[in-house]
C-alpha positions in Angstrom: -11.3 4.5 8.2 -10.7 8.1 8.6 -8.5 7.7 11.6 -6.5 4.7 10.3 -5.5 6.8 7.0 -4.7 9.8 9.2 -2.1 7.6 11.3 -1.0 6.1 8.6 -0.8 9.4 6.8 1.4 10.7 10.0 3.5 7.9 9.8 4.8 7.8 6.1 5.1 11.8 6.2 7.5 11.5 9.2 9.1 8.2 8.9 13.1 8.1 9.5 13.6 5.0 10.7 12.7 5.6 14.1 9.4 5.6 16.4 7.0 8.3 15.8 4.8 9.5 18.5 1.4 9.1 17.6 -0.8 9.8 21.0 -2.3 12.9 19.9 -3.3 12.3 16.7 -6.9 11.7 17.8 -8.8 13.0 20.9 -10.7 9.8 21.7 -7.4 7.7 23.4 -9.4 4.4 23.7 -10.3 4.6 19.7 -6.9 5.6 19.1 -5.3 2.6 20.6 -7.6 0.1 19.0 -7.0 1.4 15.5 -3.2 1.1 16.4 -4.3 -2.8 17.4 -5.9 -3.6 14.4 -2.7 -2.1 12.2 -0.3 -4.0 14.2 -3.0 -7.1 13.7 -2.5 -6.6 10.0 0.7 -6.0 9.8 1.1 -3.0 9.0 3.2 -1.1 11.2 5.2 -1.5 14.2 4.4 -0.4 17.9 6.5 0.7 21.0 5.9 -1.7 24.0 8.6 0.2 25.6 7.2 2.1 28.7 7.3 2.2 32.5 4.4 0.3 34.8 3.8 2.3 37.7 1.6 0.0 39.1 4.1 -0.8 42.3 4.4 2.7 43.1 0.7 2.9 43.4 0.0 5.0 40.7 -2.7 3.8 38.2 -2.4 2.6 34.8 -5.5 4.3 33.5 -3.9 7.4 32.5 -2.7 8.2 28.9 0.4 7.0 27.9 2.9 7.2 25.0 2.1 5.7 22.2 5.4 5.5 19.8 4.9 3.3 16.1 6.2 3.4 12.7 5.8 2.0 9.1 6.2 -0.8 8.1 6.8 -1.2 3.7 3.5 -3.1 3.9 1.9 -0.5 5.4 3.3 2.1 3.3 1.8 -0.2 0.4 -1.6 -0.1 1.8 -1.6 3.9 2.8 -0.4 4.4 -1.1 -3.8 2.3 -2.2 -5.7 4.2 0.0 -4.4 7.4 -1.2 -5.3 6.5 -4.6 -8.6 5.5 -3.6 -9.1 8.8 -2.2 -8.1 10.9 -4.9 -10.3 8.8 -7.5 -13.6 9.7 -5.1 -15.9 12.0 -6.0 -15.2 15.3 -3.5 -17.1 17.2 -0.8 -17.0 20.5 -2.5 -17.8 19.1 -6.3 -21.6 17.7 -5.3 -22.3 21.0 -3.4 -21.3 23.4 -6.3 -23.4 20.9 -8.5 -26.1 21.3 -6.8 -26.6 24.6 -6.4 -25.5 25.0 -10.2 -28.7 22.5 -10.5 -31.0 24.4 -8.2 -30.6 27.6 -10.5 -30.8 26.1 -13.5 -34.3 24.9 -12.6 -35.2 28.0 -12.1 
């Protein structure tokens, strides 16, 4: 989930129109590519097939290539939800200072 709202995240902040380059948003390539497949499966954004096969000059296809995408408007739909999702959440930082706040008042 983290890594689909950060693409997504990527995507809306710099969407002109245009394909965005989204290979290193993520270190992990393979887990990268599959979020990208399930987005596409649902719709929600658009992805670059373009590229070259270099298969016939005997160069493997294993290495990491290009990954271009962009928004789609049901995509920015979904990444507004999940944004206000997010903000409703309880934060990181709030249950630590409560807790400590708790520990010394038992004190």
């Amino acid at each position: 989930m983290k890594l689909e709202y950060s693409i997504l995240e990527h995507l809306s902040d710099h969407d002109n129109g245009k394909f965005v380059d989204v290979t290193f948003l993520d270190d992990d390539y393979v887990a990268l590519k599959e979020t990208l497949d399930e987005l596409k499966g649902k719709n929600l954004i658009l992805i670059d097939q373009s590229g070259r096969d270099f298969g016939a000059f005997g160069i493997g296809n294993t290495r990491i290539k290009s990954i271009r995408a962009k928004i789609k408007m049901n995509g920015r739909v979904y990444f507004d939800s999940l944004k206000k999702i997010k903000k409703i959440g309880p934060k990181g930082n709030d249950r630590k200072n409560r807790w400590s706040l708790s520990y010394f008042l038992n004190l």
